[in-house]
Every structure is written in C-alpha cells, then in structure tokens.
TORKOL-4160 file (C-alpha; in steps of 0.2 Angstrom, whole numbers, padded with zeros to 4 digits, m for minus):
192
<pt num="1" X="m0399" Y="0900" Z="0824"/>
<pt num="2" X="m0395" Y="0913" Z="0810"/>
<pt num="3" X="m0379" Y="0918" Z="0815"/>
<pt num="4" X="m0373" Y="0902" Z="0814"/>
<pt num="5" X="m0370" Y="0902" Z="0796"/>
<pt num="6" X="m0358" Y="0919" Z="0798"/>
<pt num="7" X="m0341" Y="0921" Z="0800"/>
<pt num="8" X="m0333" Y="0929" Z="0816"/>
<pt num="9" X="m0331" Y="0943" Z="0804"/>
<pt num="10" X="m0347" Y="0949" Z="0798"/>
<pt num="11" X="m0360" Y="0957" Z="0812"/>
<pt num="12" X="m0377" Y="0951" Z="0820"/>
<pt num="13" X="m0387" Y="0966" Z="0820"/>
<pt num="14" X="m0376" Y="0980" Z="0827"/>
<pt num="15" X="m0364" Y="0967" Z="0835"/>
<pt num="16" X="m0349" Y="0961" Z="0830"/>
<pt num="17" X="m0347" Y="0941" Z="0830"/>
<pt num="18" X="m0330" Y="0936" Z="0838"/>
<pt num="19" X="m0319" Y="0920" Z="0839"/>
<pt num="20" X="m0313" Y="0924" Z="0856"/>
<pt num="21" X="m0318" Y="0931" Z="0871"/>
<pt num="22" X="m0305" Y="0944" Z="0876"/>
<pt num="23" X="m0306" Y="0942" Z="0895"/>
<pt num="24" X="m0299" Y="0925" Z="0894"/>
<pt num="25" X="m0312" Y="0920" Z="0907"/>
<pt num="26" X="m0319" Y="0904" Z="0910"/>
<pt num="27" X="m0338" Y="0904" Z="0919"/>
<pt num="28" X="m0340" Y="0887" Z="0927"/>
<pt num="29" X="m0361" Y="0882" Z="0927"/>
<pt num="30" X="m0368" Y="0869" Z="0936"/>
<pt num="31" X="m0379" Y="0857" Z="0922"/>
<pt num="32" X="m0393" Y="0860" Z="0938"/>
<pt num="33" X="m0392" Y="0880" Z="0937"/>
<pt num="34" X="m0398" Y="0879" Z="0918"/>
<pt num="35" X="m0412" Y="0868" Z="0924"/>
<pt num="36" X="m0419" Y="0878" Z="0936"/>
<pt num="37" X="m0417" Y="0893" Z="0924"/>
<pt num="38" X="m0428" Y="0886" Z="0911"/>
<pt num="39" X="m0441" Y="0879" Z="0926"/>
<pt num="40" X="m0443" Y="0896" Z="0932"/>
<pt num="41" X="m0442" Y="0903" Z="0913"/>
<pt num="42" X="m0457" Y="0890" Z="0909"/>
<pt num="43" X="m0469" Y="0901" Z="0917"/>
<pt num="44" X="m0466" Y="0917" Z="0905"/>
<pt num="45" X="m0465" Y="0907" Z="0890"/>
<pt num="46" X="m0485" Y="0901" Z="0894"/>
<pt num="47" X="m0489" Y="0916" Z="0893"/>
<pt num="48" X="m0478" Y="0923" Z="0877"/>
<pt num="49" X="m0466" Y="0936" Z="0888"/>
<pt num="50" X="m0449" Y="0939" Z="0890"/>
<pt num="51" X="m0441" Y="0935" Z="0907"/>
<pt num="52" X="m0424" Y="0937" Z="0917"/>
<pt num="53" X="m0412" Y="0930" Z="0929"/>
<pt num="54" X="m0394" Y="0934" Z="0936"/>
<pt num="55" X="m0382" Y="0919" Z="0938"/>
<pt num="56" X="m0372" Y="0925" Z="0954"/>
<pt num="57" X="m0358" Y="0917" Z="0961"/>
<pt num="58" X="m0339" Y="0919" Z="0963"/>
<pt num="59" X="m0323" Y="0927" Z="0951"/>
<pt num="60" X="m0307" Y="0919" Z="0954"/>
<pt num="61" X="m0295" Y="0932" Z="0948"/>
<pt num="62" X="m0279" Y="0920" Z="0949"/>
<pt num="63" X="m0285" Y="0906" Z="0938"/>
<pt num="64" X="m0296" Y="0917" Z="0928"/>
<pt num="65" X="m0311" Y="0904" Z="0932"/>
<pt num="66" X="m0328" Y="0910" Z="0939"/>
<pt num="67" X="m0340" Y="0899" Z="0946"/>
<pt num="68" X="m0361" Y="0900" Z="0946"/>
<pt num="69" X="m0367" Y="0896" Z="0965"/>
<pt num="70" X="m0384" Y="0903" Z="0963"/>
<pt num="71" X="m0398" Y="0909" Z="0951"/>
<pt num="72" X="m0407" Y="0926" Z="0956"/>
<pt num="73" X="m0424" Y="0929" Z="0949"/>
<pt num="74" X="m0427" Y="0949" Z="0949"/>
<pt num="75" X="m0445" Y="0956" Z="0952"/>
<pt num="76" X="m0448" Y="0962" Z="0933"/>
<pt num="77" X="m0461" Y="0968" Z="0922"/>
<pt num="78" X="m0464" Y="0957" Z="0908"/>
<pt num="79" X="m0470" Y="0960" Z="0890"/>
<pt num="80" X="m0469" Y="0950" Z="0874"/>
<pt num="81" X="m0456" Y="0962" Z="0868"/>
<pt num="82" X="m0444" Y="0965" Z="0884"/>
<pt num="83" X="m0443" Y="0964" Z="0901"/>
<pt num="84" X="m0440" Y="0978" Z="0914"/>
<pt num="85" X="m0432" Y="0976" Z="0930"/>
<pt num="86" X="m0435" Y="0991" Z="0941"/>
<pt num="87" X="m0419" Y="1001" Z="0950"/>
<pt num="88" X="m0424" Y="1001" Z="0967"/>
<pt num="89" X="m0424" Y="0980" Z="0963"/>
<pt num="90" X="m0407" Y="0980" Z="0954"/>
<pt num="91" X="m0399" Y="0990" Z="0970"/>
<pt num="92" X="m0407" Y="0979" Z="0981"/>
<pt num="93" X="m0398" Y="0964" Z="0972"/>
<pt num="94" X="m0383" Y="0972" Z="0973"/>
<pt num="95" X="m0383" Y="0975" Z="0991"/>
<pt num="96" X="m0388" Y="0955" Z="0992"/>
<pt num="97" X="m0375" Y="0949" Z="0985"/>
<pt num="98" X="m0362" Y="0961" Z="0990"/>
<pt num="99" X="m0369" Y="0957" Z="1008"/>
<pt num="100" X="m0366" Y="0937" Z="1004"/>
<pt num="101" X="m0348" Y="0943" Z="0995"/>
<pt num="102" X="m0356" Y="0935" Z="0978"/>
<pt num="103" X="m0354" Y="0945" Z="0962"/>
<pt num="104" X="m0369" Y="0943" Z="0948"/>
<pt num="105" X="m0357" Y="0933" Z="0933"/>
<pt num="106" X="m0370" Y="0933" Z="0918"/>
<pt num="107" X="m0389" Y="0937" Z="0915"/>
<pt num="108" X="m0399" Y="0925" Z="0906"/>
<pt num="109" X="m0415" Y="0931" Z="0896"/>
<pt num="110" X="m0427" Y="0926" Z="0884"/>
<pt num="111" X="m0434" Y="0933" Z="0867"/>
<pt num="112" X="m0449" Y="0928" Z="0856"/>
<pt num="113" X="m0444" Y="0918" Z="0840"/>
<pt num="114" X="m0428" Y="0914" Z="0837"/>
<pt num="115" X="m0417" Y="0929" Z="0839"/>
<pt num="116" X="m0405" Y="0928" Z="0850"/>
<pt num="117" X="m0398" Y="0948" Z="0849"/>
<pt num="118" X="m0396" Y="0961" Z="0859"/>
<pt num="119" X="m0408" Y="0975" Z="0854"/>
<pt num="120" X="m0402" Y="0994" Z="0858"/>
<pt num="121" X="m0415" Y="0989" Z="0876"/>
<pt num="122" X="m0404" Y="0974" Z="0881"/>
<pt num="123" X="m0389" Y="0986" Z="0874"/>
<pt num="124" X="m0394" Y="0998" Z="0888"/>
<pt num="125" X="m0404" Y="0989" Z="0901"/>
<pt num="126" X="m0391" Y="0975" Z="0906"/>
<pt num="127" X="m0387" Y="0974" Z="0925"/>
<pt num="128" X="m0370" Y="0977" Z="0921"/>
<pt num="129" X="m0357" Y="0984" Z="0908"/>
<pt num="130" X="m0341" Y="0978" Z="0916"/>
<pt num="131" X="m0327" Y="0972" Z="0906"/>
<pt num="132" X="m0331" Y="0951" Z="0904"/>
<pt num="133" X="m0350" Y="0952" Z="0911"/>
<pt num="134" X="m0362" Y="0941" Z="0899"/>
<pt num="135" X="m0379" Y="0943" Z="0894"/>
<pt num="136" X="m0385" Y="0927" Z="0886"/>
<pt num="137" X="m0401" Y="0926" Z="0878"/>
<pt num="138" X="m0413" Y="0910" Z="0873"/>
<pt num="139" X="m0426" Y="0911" Z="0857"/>
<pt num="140" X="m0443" Y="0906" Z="0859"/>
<pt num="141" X="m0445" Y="0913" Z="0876"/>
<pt num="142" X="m0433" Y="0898" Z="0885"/>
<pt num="143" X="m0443" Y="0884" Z="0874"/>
<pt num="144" X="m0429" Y="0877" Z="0868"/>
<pt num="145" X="m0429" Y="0860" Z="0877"/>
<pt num="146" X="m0414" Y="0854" Z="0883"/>
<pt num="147" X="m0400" Y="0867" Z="0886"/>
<pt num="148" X="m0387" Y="0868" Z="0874"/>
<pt num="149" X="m0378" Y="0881" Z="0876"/>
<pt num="150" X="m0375" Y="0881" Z="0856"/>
<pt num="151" X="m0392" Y="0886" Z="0857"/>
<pt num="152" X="m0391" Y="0901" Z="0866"/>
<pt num="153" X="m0383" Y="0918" Z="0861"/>
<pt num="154" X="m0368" Y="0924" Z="0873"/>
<pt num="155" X="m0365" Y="0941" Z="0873"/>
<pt num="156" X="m0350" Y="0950" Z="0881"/>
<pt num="157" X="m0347" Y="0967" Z="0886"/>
<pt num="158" X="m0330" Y="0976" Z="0885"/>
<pt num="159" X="m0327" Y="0994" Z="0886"/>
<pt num="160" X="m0349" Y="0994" Z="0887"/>
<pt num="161" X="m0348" Y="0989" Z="0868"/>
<pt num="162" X="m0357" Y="0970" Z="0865"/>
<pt num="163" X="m0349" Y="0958" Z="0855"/>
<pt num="164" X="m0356" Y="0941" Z="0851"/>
<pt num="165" X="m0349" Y="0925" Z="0857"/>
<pt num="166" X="m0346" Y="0913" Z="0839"/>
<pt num="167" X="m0350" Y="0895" Z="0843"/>
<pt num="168" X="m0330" Y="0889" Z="0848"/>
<pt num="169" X="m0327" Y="0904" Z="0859"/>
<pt num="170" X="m0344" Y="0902" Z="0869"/>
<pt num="171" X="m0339" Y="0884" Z="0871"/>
<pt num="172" X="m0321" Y="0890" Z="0877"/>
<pt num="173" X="m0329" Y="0905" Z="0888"/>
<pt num="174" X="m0346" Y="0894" Z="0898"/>
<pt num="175" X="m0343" Y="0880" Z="0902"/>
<pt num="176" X="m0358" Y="0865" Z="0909"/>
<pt num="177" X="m0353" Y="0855" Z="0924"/>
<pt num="178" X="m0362" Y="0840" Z="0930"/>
<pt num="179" X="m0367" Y="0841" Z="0948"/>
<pt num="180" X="m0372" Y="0826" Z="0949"/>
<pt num="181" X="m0365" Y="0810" Z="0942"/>
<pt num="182" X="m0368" Y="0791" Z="0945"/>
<pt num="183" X="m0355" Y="0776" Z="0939"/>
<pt num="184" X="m0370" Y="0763" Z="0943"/>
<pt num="185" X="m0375" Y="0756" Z="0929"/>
<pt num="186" X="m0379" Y="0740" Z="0937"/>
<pt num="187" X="m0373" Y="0739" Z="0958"/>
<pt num="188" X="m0360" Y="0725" Z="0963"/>
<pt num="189" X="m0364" Y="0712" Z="0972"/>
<pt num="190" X="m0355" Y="0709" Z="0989"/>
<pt num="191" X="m0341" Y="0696" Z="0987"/>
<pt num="192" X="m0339" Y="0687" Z="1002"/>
C-alpha cells in the first residue's frame, strides 16, 4: 500500500500516521471472523461496490483487552464509491447489541483500488466517534486474498479526529487468534 513507504510523521491524505495507538487497547479477532468478513465482502466486490460490517463483541476495561464475538452486516446502499447505511438501521444495531450487552469494537470496509484512507464520507459517516473505535478499510473492494492485516488500513478515532494506524502499532493494537488449531500432523497409534 502507499503509505507504507512514509514515516509515522508525514500524513495519508488528511490523516496523520502514528507509531502508536493511544488507547493502549488491544482488540482480540478470531482468524474465523476475518473469514467470514471477506465471504460476505465477496458478493460486493462482484459487482465493483463498497460494502460494510461491524465487528461486535466485548471491552474489558481492566486488561485493556477487547474481544470480536460476532460480525454484523448492516442493511446498506452500496455504490462504487461508498456505502450508506441508513439511521433507522444504525439505531436498530445499537438497540441489538446494547440488548445482548455487546458493544460494536471496529467497522470493516472496503474501497476500489488500493486506497485504504478515510475520505471526509468515512470521516463523517463511521458508526461511531468514540475514543479507540476503529475503522479499518480493505483495497480492491475486499480482494485482497488472504487477510493480512498488513494489508488493511487501521484507522483510529480520538477526540472524533482520525489517525492512521503505521504497520508496528496496527500489529500491537489487532491482534489475529486461531480458533481453531490441530497438533495432528500424523495420529498416534495406540500402544498396547
């Protein structure tokens, strides 16, 4: 991606890069979470439009460790150039999760080619300003095979101004779990 080859101290478009996340958060995502993303992503990148989900889960204030339990797939208009999610929709999600004591952690979207930044519409539009949400964005409307989240732009908000995420502080900031792992590589055989 282009802003790959800047320094934290120079800006991507109108935001600021930044070598650290000042929340000091750390969002935990299940490896199967970014898969289903990008299944249900598939659908609008077929047809060249922008699409959007909310990763939901739960915000452990103590450790300062969140945890993605769900992915929420809003009902939107979709264009080539953005994506609109309607108010009465965005209330509705909040009543949800407020209902199932889940809080929405990130939003996940995509964008044509391979800019991953916030234009003044995603500035303005994001389900949420608080301090520490994130708005990450994928290039080539989700195409981007395997996810890396090297290969996604992680915005943060704080004090409703966007900052960008630099390679070492995204990495700090998201981390991917494995939900599932298997130590076969070949079964024992019973010893009798």
């Amino acid at each position: 991606m282009k802003f790959r080859n800047k320094t934290h101290d120079e800006s991507f478009g109108s935001h600021k890069i930044v070598s650290k996340s000042n929340s000091n958060r750390v969002l935990l995502v299940p490896s199967y979470i970014l898969e289903q993303t990008q299944k249900t992503f598939r659908y609008y990148w077929k047809k060249n439009q922008e699409a959007v989900a909310y990763w939901c889960g739960k915000e452990n204030d103590q450790d300062k460790t969140d945890v993605v339990l769900s992915i929420v797939i809003p009902k939107a208009f979709h264009s080539g150039g953005n994506y609109e999610v309607p108010a009465d929709e965005s209330t509705k999600i909040g009543k949800t999760l407020s209902a199932r004591e889940l809080v929405c952690l990130a939003q996940i979207h995509t964008h044509p080619g391979d800019s991953g930044n916030h234009s003044w519409y995603d500035d303005e539009n994001s389900i949420s300003k608080r301090n520490d949400f994130l708005s990450l964005v994928m290039p080539h409307f989700g195409n981007i095979g395997i996810y890396d989240i090297q290969d996604i732009t992680v915005h943060e908000c704080w004090e409703t101004k966007w900052v960008i995420l630099d390679n070492q502080a995204k990495s700090k900031r998201i981390v991917i779990i494995d939900d599932f792992v298997d130590f076969r590589v070949e079964d024992l055989e019973y010893r009798q």
